[in-house]
VOKENU-780282 format. One record per atom (N, C-alpha, C): residue in three letters; x negated, y, z negated; atom name; residue number from 1. Coordinates in nm, 2 decimals, decimal comma, padded with zeros to 4 digits. Example, Ala and Ser with C-alpha at 12.3 -4.5 7.8 and 13.67 -1.06 7.14 Angstrom:
+------+--------+--------+--------+-------+----------+
: kese :   east :  north :     up : vokol : drendren :
+------+--------+--------+--------+-------+----------+
:  ala : -01,32 : -00,57 : -00,78 :     N :        1 :
:  ala : -01,23 : -00,45 : -00,78 :    CA :        1 :
:  ala : -01,32 : -00,33 : -00,78 :     C :        1 :
:  ser : -01,28 : -00,22 : -00,71 :     N :        2 :
:  ser : -01,37 : -00,11 : -00,71 :    CA :        2 :
:  ser : -01,29 :  00,00 : -00,79 :     C :        2 :
+------+--------+--------+--------+-------+----------+
END
This chain:
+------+--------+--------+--------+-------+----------+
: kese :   east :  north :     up : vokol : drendren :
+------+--------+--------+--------+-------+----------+
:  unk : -07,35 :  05,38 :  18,86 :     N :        1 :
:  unk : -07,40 :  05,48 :  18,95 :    CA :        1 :
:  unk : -07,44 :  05,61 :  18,87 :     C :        1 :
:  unk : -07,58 :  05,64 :  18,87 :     N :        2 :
:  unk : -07,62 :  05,77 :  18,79 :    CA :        2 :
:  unk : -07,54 :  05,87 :  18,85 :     C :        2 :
:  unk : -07,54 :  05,98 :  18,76 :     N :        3 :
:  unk : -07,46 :  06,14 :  18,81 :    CA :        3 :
:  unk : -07,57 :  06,23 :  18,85 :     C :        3 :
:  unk : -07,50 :  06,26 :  18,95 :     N :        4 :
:  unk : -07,61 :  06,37 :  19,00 :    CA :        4 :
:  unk : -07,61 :  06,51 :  18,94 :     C :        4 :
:  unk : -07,72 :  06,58 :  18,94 :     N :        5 :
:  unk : -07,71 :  06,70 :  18,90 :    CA :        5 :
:  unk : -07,66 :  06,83 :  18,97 :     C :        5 :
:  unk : -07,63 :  06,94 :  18,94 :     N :        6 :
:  unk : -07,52 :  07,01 :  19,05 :    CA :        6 :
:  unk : -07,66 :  07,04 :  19,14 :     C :        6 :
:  unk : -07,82 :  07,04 :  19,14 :     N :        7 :
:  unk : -07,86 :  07,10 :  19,21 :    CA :        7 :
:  unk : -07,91 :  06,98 :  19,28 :     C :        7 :
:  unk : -07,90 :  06,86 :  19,27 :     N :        8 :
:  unk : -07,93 :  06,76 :  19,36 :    CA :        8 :
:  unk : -07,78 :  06,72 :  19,43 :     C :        8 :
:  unk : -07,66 :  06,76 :  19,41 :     N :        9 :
:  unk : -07,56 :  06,77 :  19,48 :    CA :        9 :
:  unk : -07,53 :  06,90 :  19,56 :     C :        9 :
:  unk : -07,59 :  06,99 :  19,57 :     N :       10 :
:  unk : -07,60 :  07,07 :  19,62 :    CA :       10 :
:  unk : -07,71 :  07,05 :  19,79 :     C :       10 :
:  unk : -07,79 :  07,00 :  19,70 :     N :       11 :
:  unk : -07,89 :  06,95 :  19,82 :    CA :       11 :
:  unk : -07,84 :  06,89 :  19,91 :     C :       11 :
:  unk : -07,71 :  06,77 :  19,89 :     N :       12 :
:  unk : -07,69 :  06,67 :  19,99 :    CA :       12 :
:  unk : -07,56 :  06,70 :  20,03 :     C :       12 :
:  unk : -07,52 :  06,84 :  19,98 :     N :       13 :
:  unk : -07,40 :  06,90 :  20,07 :    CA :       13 :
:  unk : -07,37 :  06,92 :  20,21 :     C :       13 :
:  unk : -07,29 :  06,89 :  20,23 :     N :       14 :
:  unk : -07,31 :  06,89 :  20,43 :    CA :       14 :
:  unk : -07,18 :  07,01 :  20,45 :     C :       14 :
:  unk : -07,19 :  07,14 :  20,45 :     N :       15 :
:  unk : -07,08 :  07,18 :  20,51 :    CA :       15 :
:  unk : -07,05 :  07,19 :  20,58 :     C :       15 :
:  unk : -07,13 :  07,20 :  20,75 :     N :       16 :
:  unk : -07,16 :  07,12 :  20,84 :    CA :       16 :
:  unk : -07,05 :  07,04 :  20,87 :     C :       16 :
:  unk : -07,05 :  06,95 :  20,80 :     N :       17 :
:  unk : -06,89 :  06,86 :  20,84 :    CA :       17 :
:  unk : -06,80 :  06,87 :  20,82 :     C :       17 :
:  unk : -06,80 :  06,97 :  20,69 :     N :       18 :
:  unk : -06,64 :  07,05 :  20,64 :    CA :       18 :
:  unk : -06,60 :  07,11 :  20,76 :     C :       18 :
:  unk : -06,69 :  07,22 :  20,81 :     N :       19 :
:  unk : -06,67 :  07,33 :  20,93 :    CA :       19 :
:  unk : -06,61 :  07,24 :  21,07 :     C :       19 :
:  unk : -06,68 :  07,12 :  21,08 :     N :       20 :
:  unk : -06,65 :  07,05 :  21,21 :    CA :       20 :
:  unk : -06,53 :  06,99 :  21,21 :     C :       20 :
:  unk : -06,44 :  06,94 :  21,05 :     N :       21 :
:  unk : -06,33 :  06,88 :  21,05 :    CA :       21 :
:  unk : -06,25 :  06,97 :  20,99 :     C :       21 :
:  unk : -06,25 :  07,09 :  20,99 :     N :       22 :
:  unk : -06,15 :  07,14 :  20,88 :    CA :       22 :
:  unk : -06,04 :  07,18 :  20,97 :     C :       22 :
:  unk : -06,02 :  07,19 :  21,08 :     N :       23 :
:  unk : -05,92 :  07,22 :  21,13 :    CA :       23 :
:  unk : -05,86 :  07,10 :  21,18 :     C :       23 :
:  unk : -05,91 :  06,95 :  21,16 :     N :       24 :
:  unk : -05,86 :  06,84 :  21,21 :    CA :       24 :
:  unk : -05,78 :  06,87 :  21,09 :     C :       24 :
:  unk : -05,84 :  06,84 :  20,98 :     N :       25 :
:  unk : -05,79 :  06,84 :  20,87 :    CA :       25 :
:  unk : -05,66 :  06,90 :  20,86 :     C :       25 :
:  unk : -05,67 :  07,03 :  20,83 :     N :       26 :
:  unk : -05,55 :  07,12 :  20,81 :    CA :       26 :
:  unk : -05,48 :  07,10 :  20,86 :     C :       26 :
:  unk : -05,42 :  07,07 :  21,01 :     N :       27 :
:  unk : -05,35 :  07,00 :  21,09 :    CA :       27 :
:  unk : -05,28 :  06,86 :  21,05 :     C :       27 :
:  unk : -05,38 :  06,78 :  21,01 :     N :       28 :
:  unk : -05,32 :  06,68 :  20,90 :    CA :       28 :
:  unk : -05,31 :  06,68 :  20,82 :     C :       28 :
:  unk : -05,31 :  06,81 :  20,74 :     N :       29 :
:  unk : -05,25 :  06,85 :  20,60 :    CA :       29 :
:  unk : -05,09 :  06,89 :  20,64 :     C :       29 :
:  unk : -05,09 :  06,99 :  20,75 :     N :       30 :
:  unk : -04,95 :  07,08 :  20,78 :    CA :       30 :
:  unk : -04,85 :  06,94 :  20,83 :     C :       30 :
:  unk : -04,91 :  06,82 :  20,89 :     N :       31 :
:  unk : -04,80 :  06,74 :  20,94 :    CA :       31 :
:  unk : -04,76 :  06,63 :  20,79 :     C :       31 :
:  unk : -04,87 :  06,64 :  20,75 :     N :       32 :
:  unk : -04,81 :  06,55 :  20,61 :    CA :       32 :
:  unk : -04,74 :  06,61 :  20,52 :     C :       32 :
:  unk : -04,74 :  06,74 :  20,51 :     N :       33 :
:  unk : -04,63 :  06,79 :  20,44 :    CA :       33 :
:  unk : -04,50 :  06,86 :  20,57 :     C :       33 :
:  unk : -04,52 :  06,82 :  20,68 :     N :       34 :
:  unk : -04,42 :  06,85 :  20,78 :    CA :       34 :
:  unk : -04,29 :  06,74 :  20,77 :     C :       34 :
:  unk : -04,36 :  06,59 :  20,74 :     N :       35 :
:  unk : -04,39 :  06,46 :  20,76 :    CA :       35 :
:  unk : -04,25 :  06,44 :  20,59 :     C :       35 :
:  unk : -04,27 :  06,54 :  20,52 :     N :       36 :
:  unk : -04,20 :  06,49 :  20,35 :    CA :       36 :
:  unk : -04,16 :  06,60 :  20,36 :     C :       36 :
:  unk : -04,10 :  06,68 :  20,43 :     N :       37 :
:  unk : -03,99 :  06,79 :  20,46 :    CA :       37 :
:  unk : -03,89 :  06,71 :  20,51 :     C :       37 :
:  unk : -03,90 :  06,59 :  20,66 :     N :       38 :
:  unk : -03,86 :  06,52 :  20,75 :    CA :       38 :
:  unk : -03,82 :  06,42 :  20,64 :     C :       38 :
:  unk : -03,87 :  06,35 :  20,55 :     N :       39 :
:  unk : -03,83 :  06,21 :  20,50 :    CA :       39 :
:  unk : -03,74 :  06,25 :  20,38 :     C :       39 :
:  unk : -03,73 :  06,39 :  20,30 :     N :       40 :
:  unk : -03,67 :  06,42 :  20,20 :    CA :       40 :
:  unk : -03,56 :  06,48 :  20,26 :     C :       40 :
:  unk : -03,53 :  06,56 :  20,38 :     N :       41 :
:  unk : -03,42 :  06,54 :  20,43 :    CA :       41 :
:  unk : -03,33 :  06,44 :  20,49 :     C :       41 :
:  unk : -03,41 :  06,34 :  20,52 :     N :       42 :
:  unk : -03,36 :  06,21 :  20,62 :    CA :       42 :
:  unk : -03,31 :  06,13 :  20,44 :     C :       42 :
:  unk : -03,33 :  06,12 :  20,31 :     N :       43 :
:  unk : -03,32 :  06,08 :  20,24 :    CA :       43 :
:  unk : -03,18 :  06,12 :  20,18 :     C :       43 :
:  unk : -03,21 :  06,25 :  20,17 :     N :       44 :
:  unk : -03,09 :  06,35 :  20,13 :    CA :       44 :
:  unk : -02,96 :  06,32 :  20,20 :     C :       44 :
:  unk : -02,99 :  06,32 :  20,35 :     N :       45 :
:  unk : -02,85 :  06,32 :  20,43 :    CA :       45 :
:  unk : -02,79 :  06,16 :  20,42 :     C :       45 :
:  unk : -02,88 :  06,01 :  20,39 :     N :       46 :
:  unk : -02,84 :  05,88 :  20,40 :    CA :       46 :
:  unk : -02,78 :  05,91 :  20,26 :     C :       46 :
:  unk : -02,83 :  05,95 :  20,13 :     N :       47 :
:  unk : -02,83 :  05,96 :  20,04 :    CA :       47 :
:  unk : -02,63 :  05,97 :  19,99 :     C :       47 :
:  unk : -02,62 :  06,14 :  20,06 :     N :       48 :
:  unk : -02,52 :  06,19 :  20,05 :    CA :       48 :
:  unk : -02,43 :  06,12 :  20,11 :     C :       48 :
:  unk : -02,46 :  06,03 :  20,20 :     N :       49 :
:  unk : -02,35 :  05,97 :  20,32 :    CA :       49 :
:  unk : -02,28 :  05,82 :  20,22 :     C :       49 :
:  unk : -02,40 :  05,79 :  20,15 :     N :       50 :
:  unk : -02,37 :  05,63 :  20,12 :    CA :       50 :
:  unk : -02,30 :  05,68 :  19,93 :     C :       50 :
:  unk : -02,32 :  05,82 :  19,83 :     N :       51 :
:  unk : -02,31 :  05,81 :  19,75 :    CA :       51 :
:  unk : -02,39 :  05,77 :  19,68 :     C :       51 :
:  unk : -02,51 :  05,79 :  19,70 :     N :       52 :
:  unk : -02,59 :  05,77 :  19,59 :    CA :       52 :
:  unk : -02,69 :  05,88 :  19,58 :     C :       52 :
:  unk : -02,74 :  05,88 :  19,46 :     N :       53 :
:  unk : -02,87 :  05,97 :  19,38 :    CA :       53 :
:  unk : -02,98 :  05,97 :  19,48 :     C :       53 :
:  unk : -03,02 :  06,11 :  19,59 :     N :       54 :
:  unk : -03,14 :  06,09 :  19,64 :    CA :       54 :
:  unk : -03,26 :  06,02 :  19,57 :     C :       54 :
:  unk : -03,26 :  06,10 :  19,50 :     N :       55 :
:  unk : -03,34 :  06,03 :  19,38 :    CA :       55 :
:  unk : -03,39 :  05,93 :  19,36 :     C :       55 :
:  unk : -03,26 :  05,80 :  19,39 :     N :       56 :
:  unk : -03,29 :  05,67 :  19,33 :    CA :       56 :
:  unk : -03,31 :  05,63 :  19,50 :     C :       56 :
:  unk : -03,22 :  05,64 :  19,61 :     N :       57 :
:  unk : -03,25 :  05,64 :  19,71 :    CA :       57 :
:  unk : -03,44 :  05,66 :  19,76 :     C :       57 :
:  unk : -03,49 :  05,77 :  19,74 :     N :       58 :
:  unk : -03,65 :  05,81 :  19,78 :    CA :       58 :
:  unk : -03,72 :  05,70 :  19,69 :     C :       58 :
:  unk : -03,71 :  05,67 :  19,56 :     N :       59 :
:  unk : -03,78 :  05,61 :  19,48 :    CA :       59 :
:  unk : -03,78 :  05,45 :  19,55 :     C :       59 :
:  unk : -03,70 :  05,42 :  19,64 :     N :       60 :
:  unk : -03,60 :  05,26 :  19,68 :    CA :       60 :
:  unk : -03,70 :  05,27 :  19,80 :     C :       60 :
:  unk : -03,69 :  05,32 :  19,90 :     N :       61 :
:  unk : -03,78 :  05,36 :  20,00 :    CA :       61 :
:  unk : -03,90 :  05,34 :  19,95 :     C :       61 :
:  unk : -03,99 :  05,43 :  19,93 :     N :       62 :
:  unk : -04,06 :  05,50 :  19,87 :    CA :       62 :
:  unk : -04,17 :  05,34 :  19,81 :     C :       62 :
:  unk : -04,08 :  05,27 :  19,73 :     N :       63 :
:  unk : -04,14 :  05,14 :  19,67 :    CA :       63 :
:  unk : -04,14 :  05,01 :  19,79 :     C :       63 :
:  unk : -04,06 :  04,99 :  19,87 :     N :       64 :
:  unk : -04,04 :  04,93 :  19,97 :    CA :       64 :
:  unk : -04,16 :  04,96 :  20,11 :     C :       64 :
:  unk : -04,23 :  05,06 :  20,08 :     N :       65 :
:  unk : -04,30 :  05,11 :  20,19 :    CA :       65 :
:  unk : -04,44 :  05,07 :  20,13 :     C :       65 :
:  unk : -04,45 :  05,10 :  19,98 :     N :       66 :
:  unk : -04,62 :  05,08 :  19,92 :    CA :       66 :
:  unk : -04,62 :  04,95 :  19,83 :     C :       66 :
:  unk : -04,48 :  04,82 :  19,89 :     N :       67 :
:  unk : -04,50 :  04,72 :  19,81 :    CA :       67 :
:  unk : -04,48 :  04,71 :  19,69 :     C :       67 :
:  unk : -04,40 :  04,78 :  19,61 :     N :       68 :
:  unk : -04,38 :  04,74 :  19,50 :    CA :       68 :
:  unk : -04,20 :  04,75 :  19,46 :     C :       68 :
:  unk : -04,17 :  04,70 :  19,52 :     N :       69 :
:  unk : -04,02 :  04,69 :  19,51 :    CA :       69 :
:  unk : -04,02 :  04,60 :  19,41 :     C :       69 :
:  unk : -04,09 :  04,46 :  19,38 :     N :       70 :
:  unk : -04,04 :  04,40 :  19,31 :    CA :       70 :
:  unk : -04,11 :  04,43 :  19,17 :     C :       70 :
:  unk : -04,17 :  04,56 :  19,10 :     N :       71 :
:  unk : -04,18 :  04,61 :  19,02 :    CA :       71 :
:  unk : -04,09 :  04,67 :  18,96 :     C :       71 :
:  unk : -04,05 :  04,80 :  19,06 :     N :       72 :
:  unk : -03,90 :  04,84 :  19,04 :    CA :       72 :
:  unk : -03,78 :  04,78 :  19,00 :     C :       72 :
:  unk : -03,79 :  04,70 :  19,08 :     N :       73 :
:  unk : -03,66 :  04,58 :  19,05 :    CA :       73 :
:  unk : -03,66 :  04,54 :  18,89 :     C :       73 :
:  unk : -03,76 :  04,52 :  18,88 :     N :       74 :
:  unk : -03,81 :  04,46 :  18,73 :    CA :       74 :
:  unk : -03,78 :  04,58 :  18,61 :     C :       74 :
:  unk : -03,83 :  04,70 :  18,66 :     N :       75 :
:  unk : -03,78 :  04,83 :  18,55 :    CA :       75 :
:  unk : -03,63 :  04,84 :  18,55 :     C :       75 :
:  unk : -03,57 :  04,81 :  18,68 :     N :       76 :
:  unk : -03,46 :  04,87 :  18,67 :    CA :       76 :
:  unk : -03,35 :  04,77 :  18,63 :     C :       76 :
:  unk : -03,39 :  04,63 :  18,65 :     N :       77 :
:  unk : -03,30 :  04,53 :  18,54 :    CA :       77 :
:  unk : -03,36 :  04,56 :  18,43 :     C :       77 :
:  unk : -03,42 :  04,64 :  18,39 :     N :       78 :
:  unk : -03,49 :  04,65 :  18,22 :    CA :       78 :
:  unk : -03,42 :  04,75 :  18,17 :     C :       78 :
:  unk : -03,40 :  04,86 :  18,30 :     N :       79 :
:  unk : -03,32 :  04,98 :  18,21 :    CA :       79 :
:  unk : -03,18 :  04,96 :  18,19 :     C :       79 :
:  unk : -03,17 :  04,85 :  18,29 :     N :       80 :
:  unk : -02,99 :  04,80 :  18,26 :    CA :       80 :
:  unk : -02,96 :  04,74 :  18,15 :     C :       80 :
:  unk : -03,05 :  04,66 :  18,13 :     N :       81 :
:  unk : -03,04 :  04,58 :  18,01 :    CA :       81 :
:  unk : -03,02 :  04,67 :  17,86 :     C :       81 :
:  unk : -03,11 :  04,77 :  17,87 :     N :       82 :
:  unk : -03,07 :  04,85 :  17,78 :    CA :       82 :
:  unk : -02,93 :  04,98 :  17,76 :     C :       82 :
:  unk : -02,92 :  04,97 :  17,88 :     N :       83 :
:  unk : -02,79 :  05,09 :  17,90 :    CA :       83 :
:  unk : -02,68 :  05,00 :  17,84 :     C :       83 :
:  unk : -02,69 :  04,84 :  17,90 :     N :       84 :
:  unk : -02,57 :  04,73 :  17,84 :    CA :       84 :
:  unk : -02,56 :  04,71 :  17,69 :     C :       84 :
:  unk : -02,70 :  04,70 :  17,65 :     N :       85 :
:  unk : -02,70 :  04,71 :  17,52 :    CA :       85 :
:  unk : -02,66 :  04,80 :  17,41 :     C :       85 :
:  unk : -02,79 :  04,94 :  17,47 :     N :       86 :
:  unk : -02,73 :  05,05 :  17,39 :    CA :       86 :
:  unk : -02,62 :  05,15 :  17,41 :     C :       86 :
:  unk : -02,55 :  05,12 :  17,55 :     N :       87 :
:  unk : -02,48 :  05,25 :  17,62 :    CA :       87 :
:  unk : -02,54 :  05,29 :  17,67 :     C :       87 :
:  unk : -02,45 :  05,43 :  17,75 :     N :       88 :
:  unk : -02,55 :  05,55 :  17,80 :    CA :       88 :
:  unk : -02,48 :  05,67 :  17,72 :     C :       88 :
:  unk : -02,58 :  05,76 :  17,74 :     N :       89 :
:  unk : -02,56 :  05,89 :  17,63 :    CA :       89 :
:  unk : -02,44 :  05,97 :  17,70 :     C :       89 :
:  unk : -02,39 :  06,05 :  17,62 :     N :       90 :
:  unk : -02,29 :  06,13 :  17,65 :    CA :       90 :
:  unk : -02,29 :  06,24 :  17,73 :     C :       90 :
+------+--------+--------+--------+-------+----------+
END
């Protein structure tokens, strides 16, 4: 795909449709970070309840939602493998 130039991208600017969606937008900007205020507290309080690392908790979730849990799974017998091997630091 050739690059356009900034003045043939300028030409085919539509702000026009910025102006027409920017307040859908924004709106679905404010709920998606409404949305991960909601899920990092709901993570926090399972987190705290069950004893474990939000952390590893969000990451568990997190992989289980965009399909790659069995990636995860794969790093995290890998970092075990190494903690078994070398220890963990002090």
């Amino acid at each position: 795909m050739a690059k356009l130039s900034m003045q043939d991208r300028e030409a085919i600017i539509s702000l026009e449709a910025v102006r027409e969606a920017l307040s859908e937008l924004e709106a679905l900007g404010h709920a998606k970070e409404d949305a991960g205020v909601t899920f990092s507290a709901g993570v926090e309080a399972v987190a705290v309840k069950a004893g474990i690392e939000p952390a590893v908790l969000k990451r568990y979730v997190q992989a289980r939602v965009k399909d790659t849990a069995k990636k995860l799974a794969i790093q995290a017998a890998q970092m075990q493998l190494l903690f078994d091997e070398f220890g963990r630091p002090a």
